[in-house]
NUSEVO-235104 format. One record per residue (C-alpha): x negated, y, z negated; residue in three letters. Coordinates in steps of 0.5 Angstrom, whole numbers, plus 500, padded with zeros to 3 digits. Example, Ala and Ser with C-alpha at 12.3 -4.5 7.8 and 13.67 -1.06 7.14 Angstrom:
! NUSEVO-235104
475491484Ala
473498486Ser
***
This chain:
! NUSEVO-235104
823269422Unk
830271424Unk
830265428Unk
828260424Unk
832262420Unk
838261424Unk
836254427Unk
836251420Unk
843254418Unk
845251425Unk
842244423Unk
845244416Unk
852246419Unk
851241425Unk
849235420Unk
856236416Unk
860236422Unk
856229424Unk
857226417Unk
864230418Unk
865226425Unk
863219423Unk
868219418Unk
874221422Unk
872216427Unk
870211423Unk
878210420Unk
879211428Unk
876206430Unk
878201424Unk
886203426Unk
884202434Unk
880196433Unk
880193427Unk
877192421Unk
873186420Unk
866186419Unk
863185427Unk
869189429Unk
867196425Unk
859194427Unk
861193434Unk
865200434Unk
859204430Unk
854201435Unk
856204440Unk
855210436Unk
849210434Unk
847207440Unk
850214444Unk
844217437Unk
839213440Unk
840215448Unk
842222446Unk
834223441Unk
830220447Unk
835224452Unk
833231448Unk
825230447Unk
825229454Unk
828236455Unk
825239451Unk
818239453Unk
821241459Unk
826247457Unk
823255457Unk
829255452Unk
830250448Unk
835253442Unk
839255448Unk
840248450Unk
842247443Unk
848252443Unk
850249449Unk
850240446Unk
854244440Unk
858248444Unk
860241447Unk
861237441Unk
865242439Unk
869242444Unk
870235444Unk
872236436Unk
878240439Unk
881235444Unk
880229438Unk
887228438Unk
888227446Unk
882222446Unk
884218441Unk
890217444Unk
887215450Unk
882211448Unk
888206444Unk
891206450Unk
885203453Unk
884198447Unk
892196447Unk
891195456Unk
883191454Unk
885186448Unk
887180448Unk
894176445Unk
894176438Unk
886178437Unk
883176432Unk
875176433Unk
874172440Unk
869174444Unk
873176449Unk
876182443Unk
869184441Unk
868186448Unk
874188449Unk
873194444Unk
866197448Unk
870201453Unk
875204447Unk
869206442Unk
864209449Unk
871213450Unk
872216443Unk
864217441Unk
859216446Unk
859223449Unk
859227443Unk
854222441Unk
849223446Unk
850231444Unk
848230437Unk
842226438Unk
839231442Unk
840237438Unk
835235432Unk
828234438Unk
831241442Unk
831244435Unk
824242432Unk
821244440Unk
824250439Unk
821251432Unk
813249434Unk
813255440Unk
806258439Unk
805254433Unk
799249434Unk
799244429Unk
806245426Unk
809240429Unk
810235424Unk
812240418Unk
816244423Unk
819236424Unk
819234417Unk
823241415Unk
828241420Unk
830233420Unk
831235412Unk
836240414Unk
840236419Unk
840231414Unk
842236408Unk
847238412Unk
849230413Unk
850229405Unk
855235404Unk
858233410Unk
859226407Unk
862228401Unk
867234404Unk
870229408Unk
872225403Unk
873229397Unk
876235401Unk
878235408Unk
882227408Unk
886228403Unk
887236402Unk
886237410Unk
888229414Unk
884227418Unk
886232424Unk
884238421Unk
878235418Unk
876234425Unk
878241427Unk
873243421Unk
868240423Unk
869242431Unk
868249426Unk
862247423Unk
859245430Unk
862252434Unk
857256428Unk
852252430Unk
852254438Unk
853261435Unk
846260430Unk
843257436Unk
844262441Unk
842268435Unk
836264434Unk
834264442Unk
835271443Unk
831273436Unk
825267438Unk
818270439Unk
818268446Unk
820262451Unk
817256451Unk
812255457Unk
815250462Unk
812244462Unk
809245469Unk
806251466Unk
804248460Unk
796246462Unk
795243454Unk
800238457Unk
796234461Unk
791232456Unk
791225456Unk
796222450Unk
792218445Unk
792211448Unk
799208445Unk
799213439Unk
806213440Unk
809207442Unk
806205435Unk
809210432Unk
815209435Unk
815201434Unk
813202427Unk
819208426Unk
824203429Unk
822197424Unk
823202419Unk
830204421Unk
831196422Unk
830195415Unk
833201412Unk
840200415Unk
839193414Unk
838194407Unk
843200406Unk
849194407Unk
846190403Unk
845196398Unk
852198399Unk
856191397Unk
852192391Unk
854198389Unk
861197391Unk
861191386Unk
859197381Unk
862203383Unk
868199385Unk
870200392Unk
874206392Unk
873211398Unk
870216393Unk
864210391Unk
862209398Unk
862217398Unk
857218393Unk
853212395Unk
851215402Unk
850223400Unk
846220394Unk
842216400Unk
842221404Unk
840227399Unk
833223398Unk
832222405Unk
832230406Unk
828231401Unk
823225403Unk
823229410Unk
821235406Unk
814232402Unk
813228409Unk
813236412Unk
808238407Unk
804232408Unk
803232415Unk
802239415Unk
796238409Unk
793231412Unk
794231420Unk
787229421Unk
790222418Unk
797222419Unk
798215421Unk
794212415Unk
798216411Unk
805214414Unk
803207413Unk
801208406Unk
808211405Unk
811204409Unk
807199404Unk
810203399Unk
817202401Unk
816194401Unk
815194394Unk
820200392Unk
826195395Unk
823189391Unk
823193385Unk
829196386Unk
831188384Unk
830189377Unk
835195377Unk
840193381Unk
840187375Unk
841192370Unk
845197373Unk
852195371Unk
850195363Unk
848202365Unk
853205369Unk
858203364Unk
854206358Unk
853213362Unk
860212365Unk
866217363Unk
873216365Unk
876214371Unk
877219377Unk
873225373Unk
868229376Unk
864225370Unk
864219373Unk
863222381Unk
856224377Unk
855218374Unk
855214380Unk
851219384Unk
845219379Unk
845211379Unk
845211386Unk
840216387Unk
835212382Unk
836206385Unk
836208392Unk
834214392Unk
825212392Unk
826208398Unk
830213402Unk
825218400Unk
820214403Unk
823213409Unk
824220409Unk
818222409Unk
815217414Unk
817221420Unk
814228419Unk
808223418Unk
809220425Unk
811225428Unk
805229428Unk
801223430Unk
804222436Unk
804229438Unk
796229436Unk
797237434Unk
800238441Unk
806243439Unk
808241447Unk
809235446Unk
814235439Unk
820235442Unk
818229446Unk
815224441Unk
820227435Unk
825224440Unk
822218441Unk
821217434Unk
828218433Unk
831214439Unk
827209436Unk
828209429Unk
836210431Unk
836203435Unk
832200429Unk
838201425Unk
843199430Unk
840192430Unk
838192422Unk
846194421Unk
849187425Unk
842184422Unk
844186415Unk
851184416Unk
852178419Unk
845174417Unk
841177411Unk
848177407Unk
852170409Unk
846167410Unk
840169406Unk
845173400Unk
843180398Unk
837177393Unk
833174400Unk
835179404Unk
832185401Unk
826181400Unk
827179407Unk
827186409Unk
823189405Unk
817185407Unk
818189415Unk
816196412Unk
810193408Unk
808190414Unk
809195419Unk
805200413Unk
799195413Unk
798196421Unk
799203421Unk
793203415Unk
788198420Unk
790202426Unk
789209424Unk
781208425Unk
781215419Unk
776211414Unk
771205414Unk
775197416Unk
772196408Unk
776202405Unk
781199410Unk
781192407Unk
780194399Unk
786198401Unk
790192404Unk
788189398Unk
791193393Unk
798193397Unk
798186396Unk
796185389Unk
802191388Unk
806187393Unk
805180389Unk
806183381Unk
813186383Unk
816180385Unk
812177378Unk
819176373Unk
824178378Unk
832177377Unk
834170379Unk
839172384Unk
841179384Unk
849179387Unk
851173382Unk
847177376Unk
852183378Unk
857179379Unk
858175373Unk
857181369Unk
865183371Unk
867176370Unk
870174363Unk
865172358Unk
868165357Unk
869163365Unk
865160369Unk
863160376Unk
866155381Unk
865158388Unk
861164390Unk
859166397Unk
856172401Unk
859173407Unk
859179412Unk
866182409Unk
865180402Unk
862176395Unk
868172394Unk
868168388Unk
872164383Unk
871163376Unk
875159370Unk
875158363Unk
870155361Unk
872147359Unk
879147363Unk
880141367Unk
887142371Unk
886147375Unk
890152373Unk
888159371Unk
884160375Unk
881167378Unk
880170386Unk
874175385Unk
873179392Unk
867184391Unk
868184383Unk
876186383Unk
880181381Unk
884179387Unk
889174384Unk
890169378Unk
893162377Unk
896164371Unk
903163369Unk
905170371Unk
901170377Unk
904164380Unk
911166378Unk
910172382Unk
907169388Unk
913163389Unk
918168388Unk
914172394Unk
915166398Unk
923164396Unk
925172397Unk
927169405Unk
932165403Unk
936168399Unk
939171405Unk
945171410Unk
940169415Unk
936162418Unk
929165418Unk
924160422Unk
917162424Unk
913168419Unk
908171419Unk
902172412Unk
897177412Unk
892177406Unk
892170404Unk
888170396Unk
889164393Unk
895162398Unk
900161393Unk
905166396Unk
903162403Unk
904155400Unk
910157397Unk
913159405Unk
910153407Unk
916149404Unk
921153404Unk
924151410Unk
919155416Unk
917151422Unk
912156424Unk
908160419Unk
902164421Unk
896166416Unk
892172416Unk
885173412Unk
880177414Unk
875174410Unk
873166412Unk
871165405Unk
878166402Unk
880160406Unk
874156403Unk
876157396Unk
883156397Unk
882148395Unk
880151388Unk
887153387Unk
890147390Unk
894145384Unk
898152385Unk
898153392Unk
901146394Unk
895144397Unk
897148403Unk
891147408Unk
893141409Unk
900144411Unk
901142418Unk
906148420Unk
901153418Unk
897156423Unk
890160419Unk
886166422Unk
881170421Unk
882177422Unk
884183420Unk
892183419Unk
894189422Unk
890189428Unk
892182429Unk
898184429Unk
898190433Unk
895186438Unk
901180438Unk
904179443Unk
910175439Unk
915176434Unk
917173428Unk
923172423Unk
920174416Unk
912179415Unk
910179408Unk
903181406Unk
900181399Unk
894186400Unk
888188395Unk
889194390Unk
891200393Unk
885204390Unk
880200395Unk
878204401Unk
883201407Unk
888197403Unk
893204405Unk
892202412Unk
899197410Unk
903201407Unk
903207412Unk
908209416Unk
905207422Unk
904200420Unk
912199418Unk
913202425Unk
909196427Unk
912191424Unk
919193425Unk
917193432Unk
914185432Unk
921183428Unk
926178432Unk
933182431Unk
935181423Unk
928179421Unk
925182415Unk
919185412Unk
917184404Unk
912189402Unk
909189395Unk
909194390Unk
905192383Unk
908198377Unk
901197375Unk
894202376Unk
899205380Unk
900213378Unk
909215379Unk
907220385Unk
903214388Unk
909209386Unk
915214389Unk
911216396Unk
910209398Unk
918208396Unk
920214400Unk
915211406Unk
919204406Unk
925206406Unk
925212412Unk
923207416Unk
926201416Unk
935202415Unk
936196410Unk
933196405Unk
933191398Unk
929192392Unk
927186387Unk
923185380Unk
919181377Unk
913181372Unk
910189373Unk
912188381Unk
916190386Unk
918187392Unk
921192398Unk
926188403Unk
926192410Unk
930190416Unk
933193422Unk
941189420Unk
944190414Unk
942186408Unk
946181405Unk
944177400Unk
948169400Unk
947165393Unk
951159396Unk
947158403Unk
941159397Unk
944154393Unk
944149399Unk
937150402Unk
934149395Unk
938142394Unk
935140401Unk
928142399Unk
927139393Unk
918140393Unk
920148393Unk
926147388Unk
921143383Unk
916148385Unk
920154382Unk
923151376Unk
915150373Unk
916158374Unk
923158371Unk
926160379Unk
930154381Unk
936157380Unk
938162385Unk
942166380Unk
936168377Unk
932170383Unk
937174386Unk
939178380Unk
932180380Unk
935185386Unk
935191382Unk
937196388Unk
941195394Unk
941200400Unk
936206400Unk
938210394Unk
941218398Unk
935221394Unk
929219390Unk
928222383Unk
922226381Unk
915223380Unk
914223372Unk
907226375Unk
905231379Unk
900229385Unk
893230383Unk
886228387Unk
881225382Unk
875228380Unk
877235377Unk
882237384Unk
888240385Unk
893238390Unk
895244395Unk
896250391Unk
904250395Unk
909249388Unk
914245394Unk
909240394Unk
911235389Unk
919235392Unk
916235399Unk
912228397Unk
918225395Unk
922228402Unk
923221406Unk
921228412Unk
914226409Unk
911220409Unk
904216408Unk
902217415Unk
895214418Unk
893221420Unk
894224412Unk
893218408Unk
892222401Unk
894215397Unk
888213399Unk
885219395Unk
889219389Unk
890211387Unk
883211385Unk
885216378Unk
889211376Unk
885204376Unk
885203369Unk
892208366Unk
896204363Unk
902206368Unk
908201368Unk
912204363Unk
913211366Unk
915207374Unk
919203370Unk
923209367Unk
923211374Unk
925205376Unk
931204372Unk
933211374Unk
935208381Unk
938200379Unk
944199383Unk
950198379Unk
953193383Unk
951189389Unk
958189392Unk
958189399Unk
951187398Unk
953179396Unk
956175402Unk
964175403Unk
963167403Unk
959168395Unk
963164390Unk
967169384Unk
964165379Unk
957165382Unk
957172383Unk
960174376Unk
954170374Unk
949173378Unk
952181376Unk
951178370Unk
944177369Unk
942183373Unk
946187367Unk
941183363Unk
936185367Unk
937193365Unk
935190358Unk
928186360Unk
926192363Unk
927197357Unk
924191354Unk
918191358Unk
917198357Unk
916198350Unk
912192351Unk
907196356Unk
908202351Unk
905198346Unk
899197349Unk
***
């Protein structure tokens, strides 16, 4: 008893670490390869694969080990191991990354197959280590106990996965944030160390040694003919359909949820909790129902297909509920809210999921216990290299070009087939008991998609928009749903909005392009002759169209979502028709990927990412990344960063500030709107109204383009700079820093003065912004980073202005930087008020 009690405590730890692992070397591999769809995928398949080769590696053994929860302790030993030396593997697998990808990477053929070494280097050791310990586990756990196998299979599988749900959430709620990702890799190496300690406990309190394999005289029974390859196909069919459907399921709770790292979080410990406990009731099932086991994975296939198609109906409802239920923004409340919602819409199908194994299991060892450590391999190995394929099938063809609505159906029908096989392959009953039964699944089958939703993905979507918009574009793609709408009637093709994945990306309204164009003047206003840029994050392309014109022989475009670029034409009004630009280059492909991967320079990087409360988006603003751009500038090139004072709490504001400013040595500030725009270069800054004045004389389509925003006078662009060189020290946050979710920051009363410290900056290691932008989505909190702001407004430009400026023009500009001071106080009334 001792033992088994010991193994399942291993397991629980060892799920964690996974999920704890997978988490640190997902956001590895993102930095290291990319972060475009196909590149993740790739990355993870690896993985996955490692999962797949380690299950059947490990059921292998297992039959064949007198001492399996040794074993056991051993493969943890090793990945605990390879969890203390992280940090030095990781630096030599991107080295490998940066010697194998090509120039300027952004998704070729060649990049993609560039990316395998990197990621085998980083994850397929440890990976093939992980999935050999669940079928060393569950052989151990049968020794001398006939007919256990598949309870024994359905318990330990539960545990592991258990284990895994906690892990999920740990990673995300505590190590990341609290830890950075090193130590949460440390604590997972932890976690794995316990598990190699458990393990070898368990061996030693085992009631004897496994019989070897050439002792074994039960062994040489003659297996059911194809009894496991039947398994073992129908269990890869259902890890086909689950993790293809697990991306579809996910886009669709992100465009609830939103997709904070928190939302993603949440998603899979509720997908995870289910499948734990599916494991469960499939362990009690086989134990009670062995003589028919695979009829009764079958039956739990079939009921699979029909959950996935009734899932429609919830997932059409779900935004009206979760709003009903949910409670304020980064509370535990809303956590709650999340989880449950999750758990209702995806947690059936998950539970039957679960549940098949066990089920399978026993049907493969025919009541054997010396063959479960080999079947459960084989079933495991299979289902895990049914998932990879469901993964990249769920991903690049069910969404982009079936969408989420047909790929579910699509989908569903896998497991509902396989089911109906399992049911006439079982030879338990009669072939007319078989064929009524068949019957029923059908007739269940045709009455759940009786009444479905028309389109689910654009039901859920449209819920989001404004009630008098109507829709123009929508597209599903392996990256994301982007849509544009309008209001209703509208003609001109103003006012538009760019929706990805539900959030509002950017407007055409007034103030919206006001903002954009500026994005695009702000290089001309200085002492320097800028001629080849480059343009990350490209939304409606306003910000791009507005560089385009303004004097740029060469200008480079970066968007990692195609369907960004197809909808561009909608805002063709506002982005000056800048597809058609001859001197724009447009790339699909993740921007800092794309740029760490250069091999050139340029003179002007300005990048417009999405809301910071988005998991990955922190990835532009760390101190890594402005290291990068610093390093692709030609000598005097600029880097413009854009800060939004909205959504973003005062803590969250100062620390990206205090980033910017330790890494570039010249630093000028400007604001517009809610907004500001941070100037960094290695050469001291000087701004030049009348080299401003010449360039907007001789480009009149910019010049005309600006004044429909009120800009075209230079003495109004650059009296918005309201700081000028890096402020000696950064006032205190009007805030202190709080996780969301009810936690605290680190109990350390220096914390908050060490966060505005430019000693410690955002880093990719310890991106705790990540974690606490998503409190503040919906605070009204432009008031409070004005206040701030204004606290740090230099008085004069001064030696900031060029030697050549004319008098006349510089008291003009002096004086409407004096008039600035009292917009802002006006503004921040303004945003009091509402």
């Amino acid at each position: 008893m001792a033992a088994m009690g010991g193994i399942s405590l291993a397991l629980l730890c060892s799920g964690a670490a996974g999920l704890i692992y997978q988490a640190v070397w997902t956001r590895q591999l993102m930095l290291m390869l990319g972060a475009q769809a196909q590149a993740v995928s790739l990355s993870l398949s690896v993985f996955f694969l490692g999962l797949a080769a380690g299950s059947a590696w490990g059921g292998r053994i297992a039959d064949r080990s007198t001492r399996p929860f040794l074993m056991y302790a051993l493969l943890e030993g090793i990945v605990c191991a390879w969890g203390l030396a992280l940090p030095w593997i990781s630096r030599a697998a991107d080295r490998l990354a940066m010697a194998l990808l090509p120039a300027g990477d952004a998704g070729s053929f060649q990049g993609l197959l560039s990316r395998i070494p990197p990621a085998v280097t980083l994850v397929l050791i440890p990976a093939v280590c992980m999935g050999a310990t669940l079928p060393l586990a569950i052989r151990g756990f049968t020794v001398g106990r006939t007919g256990a196998g598949g309870g024994a299979a359905g318990w330990l599988y539960g545990i592991n996965t258990l284990g895994a749900m906690g892990g999920s959430l740990a990673a995300v709620f505590l190590g990341a944030p609290l830890l950075g990702y090193r130590g949460t890799a440390l604590a997972a190496a932890t976690l794995n160390a316990a598990a190699a300690g458990l393990g070898i406990l368990a061996q030693r309190f085992s009631p004897a040694a496994c019989p070897s394999r050439a002792s074994s005289a039960d062994l040489h029974l003659p297996a059911p003919p194809g009894r496991v390859a039947l398994c073992a196909a129908a269990f890869a069919v259902s890890g086909f359909a689950m993790l293809g459907l697990e991306v579809i399921w996910t886009r669709l709770l992100a465009m609830v949820f939103l997709g904070t790292v928190y939302a993603f979080a949440v998603m899979l410990a509720a997908l995870l909790g289910a499948l734990a406990a599916g494991g469960w009731f499939g362990g009690i099932l086989a134990r009670n129902r062995s003589d028919n086991a695979l009829g009764a994975a079958g039956g739990l296939l079939c009921l699979l297909g029909l959950t996935v198609c009734l899932q429609l109906y919830g997932f059409a409802r779900l935004p009206e509920w979760f709003a009903a239920s949910s409670a304020r923004t980064g509370t535990p409340g809303e956590a709650l809210a999340m989880f449950t919602w999750a758990l209702v819409i995806v947690g059936p199908a998950a539970f039957l999921s679960g549940a098949v194994f066990p089920l399978l299991a026993a049907a493969a060892a025919g009541g054997n216990p010396d063959r479960t450590g080999h079947s459960s391999g084989i079933l495991l190995g299979a289902n895990t290299f049914g998932g990879v394929l469901g993964a990249l099938a769920g991903g690049f063809a069910a969404l982009p070009l079936l969408g989420a609505h047909r790929g579910m159906l699509a989908l569903a029908m896998l497991p509902f087939i396989a089911g109906l096989a399992l049911t006439f392959a079982c030879g338990c009953q009669p072939v007319k008991r078989r064929l009524l039964t068949a019957g029923l699944y059908l007739l269940a089958l045709a009455l759940s998609l009786c009444g479905a939703p028309h389109d689910v993905m654009d039901t859920v979507g449209s819920w989001y928009m404004p009630s008098d918009h109507e829709t123009l574009f929508f597209r599903e793609g392996p990256e994301a749903t982007v849509a544009v709408s309008q209001p209703r009637g509208q003609q001109v093709g103003h006012d538009r909005v760019l929706w990805i994945n539900r959030v509002q990306a950017t407007t055409s309204i007034e103030r919206g392009v006001r903002m954009n164009r500026f994005q695009g003047a702000l290089p001309l206003l200085f002492d320097r002759d800028p001629r080849e840029a480059l343009f990350m994050c490209f939304g409606s392309g306003i910000t791009c169209g507005t560089l385009a014109i303004a004097g740029f022989d060469h200008i480079d475009a970066v968007e990692i979502a195609p369907e960004v670029y197809e909808a561009a034409p909608l805002f063709a009004a506002d982005n000056l028709n800048v597809m058609s630009r001859e001197n724009v280059r447009f790339i699909v492909g993740d921007g800092r990927h794309y740029l760490k991967t250069a091999r050139k320079q340029y003179d002007f990087i300005s990048f417009e990412p999405m809301p910071l409360a988005m998991a990955g988006v922190i990835n532009f603003y760390t101190e890594e990344y402005y290291r990068l751009c610093l390093s692709r500038l030609r000598p005097g090139g600029m880097v413009s960063q854009w800060i939004p004072l909205h959504s973003l709490g005062n803590p969250v504001v100062t620390s990206l500030f205090g980033t910017f400013v330790k890494v570039f040595p010249h630093v000028m500030v400007f604001h517009v709107n809610a907004d500001l725009f941070l100037i960094g270069s290695d050469a001291p800054l000087k701004l030049d109204p009348d080299r401003a004045e010449q360039r907007l004389a001789g480009l009149p389509e910019l010049r005309a383009a600006l004044g429909d925003v009120q800009l075209a006078d230079p003495v109004e662009l650059i009296g918005s700079c309201v700081i000028a060189g890096a402020p000696p020290a950064l006032p205190e946050p009007l805030q202190p820093p709080r996780l969301p979710y009810g936690m605290g920051w680190l109990p350390s009363p220096e914390m908050p003065s060490r966060l505005l410290s430019r000693e410690t900056a955002l880093r990719d290691d310890w991106p705790w912004v990540e974690y606490e932008a998503p409190r503040w989505i919906r605070e009204n909190t432009v008031p409070d980073n004005l206040a701030w702001l204004e606290s740090m407004i230099s008085d004069r430009l001064g030696d900031h202005l060029a030697e050549t400026a004319d008098p006349g023009l510089s008291a003009r500009i002096e004086r409407r930087r004096q008039a600035r001071r009292m917009d802002l106080i006006a503004l921040r009334t303004l945003y009091c008020s509402l």
